[in-house]
N, C-alpha and C positions, 0 to 999 in steps of 0.2 A: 154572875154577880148582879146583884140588884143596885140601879142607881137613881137616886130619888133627886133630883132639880127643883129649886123653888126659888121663887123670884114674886116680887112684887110691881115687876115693868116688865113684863110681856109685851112687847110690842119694838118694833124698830130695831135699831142693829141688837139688843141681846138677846130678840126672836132667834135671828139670824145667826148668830155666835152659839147660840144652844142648840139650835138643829143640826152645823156641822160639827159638831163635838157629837153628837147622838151619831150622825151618818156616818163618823170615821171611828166608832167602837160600838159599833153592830154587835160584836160578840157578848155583851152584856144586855141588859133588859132595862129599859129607860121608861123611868115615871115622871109627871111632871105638877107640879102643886104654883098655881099663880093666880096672881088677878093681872088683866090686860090693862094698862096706861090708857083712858081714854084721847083718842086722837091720833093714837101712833100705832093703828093695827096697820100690818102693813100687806094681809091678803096670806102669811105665812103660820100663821099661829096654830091653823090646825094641819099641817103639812110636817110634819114633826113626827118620826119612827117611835113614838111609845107607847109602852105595853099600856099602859093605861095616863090621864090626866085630869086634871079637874080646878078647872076655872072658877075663882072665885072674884066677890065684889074687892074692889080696890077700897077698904077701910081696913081698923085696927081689929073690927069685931070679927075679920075673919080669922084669926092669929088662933080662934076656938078651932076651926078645924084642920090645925097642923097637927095635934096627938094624933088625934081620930084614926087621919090619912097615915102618919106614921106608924098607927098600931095594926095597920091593914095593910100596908105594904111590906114592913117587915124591912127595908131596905139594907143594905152593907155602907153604903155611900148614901152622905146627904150633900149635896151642891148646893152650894147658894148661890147667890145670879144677884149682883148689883148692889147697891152699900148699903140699904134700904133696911134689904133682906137678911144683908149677912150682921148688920145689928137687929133686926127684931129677931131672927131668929137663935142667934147664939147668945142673946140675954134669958132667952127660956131654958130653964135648969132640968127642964128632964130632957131634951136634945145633948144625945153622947158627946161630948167635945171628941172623942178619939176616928169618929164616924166624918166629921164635919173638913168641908173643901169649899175655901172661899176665892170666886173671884169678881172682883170687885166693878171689873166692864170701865173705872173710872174712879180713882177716891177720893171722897170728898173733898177731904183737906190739900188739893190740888186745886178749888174752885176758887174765884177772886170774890171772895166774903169778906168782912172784918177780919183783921189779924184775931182777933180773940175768939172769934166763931171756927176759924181754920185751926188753933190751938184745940180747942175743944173736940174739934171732931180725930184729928191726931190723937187726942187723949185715947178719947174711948175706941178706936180703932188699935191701939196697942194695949189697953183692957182686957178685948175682947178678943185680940190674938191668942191669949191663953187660952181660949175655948175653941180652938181652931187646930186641929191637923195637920193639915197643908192649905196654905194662900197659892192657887193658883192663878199666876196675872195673868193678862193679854201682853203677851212679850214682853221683849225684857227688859223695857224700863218699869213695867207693873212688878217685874217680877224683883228685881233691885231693890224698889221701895220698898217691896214687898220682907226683903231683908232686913229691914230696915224695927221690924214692928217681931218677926219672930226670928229663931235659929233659921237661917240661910238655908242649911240642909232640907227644913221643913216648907221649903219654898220650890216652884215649878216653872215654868213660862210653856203656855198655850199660845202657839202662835196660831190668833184667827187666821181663816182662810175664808176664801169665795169659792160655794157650791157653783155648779152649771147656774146662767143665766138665763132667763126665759127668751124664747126667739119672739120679737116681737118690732116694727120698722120703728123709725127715728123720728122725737116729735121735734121737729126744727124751731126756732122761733122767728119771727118775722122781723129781721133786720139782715144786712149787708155787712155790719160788725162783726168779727169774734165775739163767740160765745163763749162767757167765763160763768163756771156752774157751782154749785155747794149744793149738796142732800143732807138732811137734819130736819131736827125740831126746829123753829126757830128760837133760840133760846140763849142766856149767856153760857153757858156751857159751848154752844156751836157758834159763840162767836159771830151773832148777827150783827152788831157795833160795829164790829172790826168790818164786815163785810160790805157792809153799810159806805163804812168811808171809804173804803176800799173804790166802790163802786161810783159812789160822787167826786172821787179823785180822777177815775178814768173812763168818765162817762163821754167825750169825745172820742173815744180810741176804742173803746170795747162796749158791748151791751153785757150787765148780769142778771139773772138770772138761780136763784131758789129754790129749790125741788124739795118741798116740805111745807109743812105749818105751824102756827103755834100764837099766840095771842091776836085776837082779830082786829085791835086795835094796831099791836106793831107790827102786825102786819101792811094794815092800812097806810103807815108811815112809811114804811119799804117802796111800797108801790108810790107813796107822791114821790119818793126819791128815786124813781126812774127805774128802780129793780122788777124785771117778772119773777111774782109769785106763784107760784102752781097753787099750794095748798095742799094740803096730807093726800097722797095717793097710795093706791097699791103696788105691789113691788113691781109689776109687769109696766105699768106706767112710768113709775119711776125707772126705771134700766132704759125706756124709750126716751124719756126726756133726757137722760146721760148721755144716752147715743148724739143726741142733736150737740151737745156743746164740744168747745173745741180746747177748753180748757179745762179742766177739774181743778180748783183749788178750795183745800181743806182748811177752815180757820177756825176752828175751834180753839178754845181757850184752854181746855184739858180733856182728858180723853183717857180710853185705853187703848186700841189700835183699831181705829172704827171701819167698820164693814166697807159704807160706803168708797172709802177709799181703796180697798181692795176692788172692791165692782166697778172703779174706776181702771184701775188696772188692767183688770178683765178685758175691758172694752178698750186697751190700748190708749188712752187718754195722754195726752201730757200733762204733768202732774204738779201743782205748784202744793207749796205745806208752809203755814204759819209753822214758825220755832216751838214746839211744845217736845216733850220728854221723851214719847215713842219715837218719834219720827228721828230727831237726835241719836238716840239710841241705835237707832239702825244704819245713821250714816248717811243718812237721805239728806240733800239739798232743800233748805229750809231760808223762810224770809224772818232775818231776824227781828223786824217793827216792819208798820208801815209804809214808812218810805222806800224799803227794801221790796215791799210787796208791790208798791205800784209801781217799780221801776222795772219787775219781773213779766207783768201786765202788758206795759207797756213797750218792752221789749219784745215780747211775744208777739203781739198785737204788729209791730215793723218788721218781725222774721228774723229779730238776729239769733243767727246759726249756734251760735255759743248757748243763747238761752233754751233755744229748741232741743241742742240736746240734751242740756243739762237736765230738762224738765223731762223726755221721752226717760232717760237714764234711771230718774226716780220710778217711773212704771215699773220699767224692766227689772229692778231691782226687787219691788215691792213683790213684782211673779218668781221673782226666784226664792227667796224667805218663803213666804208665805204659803205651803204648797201643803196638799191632805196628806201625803207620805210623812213630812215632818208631825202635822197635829195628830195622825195616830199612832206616832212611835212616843210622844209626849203625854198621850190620853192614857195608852198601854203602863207607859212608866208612870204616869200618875196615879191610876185605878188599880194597879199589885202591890201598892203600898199597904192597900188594905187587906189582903189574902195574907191569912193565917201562914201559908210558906215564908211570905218576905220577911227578910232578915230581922227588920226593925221590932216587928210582931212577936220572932221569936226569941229574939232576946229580950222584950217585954214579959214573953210567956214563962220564960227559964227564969 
């Protein structure tokens, strides 16, 4: 089966989310059609099993060479990759709706915009459901929502996983404090506000730390406010800088179930999570505001035993969901919905 990927944000965790969907369903033949996010390559883009792909400029004028690509690959599956994509490309009337697999990495109308801008993008998000197949989310609060916009049944949950990590030693940072760490853009999506105060809340107890980039002026603010910035690195550097921290906490404002929290896992982290959808969803130990987070911090930071496990608990938890055995018994079930055998197909056919 031929599967054709296309995305408009190549780069950063749904680099990384589309490589393991490719590596855990090998038995098909993966294409990939994107343009790369400038700022957020992350060293993986071209490390990706496909038969063939082809990088294009991040504008609208690329949207001309989706036919083209399409009419040369021939595909059975079209994936989209990100909300970007999965509305410019299922607004184009010659792409099959019955061909088409959205997963959304994050949906919009989960971002803290204007009430009416989040209405709006809900709108067209169950529009454009009609032109859609199967939504399949990042787990299963994607996958919920996801119910939410089409028939349930036409719904899936992909639970991301973390490939092998690269062997590489630990970049430490230079203080005597715990180290409490976040990887991201910086951006409101990931939550730099939140982290922000976070960090001026527990700046006598903890040193934070960034592993990312994103506006060079908020950035510049981060850093008067006592935070190390790294700045956009490669994934090999990023996984070093994880290593050095003693804390991983995820504060993103909305998400789908993002990478780096698994590569936190990976690395055995203790594991703190702002209250958002996924993490709920799975039952994981979550700060529900603020004060909740810096009391978690702060607890950490004195060793109380209660909070230590409860944080290692999230790890360990996150390595038992999240594992390649599950994403390619969910990639297998997601990708023979489109083989002319499967049932749905042939009572369409009949």
């Amino acid at each position: 089966m031929k599967i054709l990927h296309i995305t408009e944000s190549f780069g950063g965790g749904v680099t990384s989310a589309i490589n393991s969907y490719i590596l855990n369903s090998q038995q098909h033949e993966h294409y990939l059609l994107a343009s790369v996010r400038k700022g957020d390559t992350t060293g993986e883009e071209s490390e990706g099993l496909f038969k063939h792909m082809e990088l294009v400029p991040r504008r609208l004028s690329s949207l001309a060479k989706v036919k083209p690509y399409i009419d040369r690959v021939q595909p059975d599956v079209i994936h989209l990759h990100s909300t970007y994509a999965g509305a410019l490309i299922r607004a184009l009337p010659f792409i099959p709706a019955q061909k088409i697999v959205y997963t959304p990495h994050g949906f919009a109308f989960l971002r803290g915009d204007h009430p009416m801008m989040l209405k709006a993008y809900r709108t067209i998000e169950s529009l454009l459901a009609r032109r859609t197949a199967v939504i399949a989310g990042c787990g299963l609060d994607e996958q919920r929502i996801a119910g939410e916009l089409i028939e349930p049944a036409h719904t899936l949950g992909l639970v991301n996983v973390c490939d092998d990590l690269p062997e590489v030693p630990a970049v430490r940072s230079l203080t005597n404090k715990p180290v409490v760490g976040m990887v991201g853009r910086i951006s409101r999506q990931k939550g730099h506000e939140y982290f922000r105060a976070l960090a001026e809340s527990c700046a006598d107890i903890a040193h934070f730390k960034w592993i990312g980039g994103g506006d060079a002026q908020v950035m510049a603010e981060m850093v008067q406010a006592g935070i190390e910035v790294t700045g956009w690195r490669q994934r090999g550097e990023v996984i070093a800088h994880m290593k050095g921290l003693d804390l991983y906490f995820h504060t993103a404002a909305w998400d789908g179930f993002p990478i780096s929290v698994l590569e936190a896992a990976k690395l055995d982290l203790p594991i703190a999570l702002r209250r958002i959808g996924p993490f709920v969803a799975e039952g994981l130990s979550t700060a529900r505001d603020l004060a909740e987070a810096q009391q978690q911090v702060i607890a950490f930071a004195q060793g109380d035993p209660a909070v230590l496990a409860e944080l290692a608990r999230n790890s360990h938890s996150i390595q038992g969901l999240h594992s390649g055995e599950q994403l390619q018994t969910s990639l297998e079930s997601l990708y023979s919905r489109f083989t002319p055998a499967h049932p749905v197909n042939q009572l369409a056919a009949g």
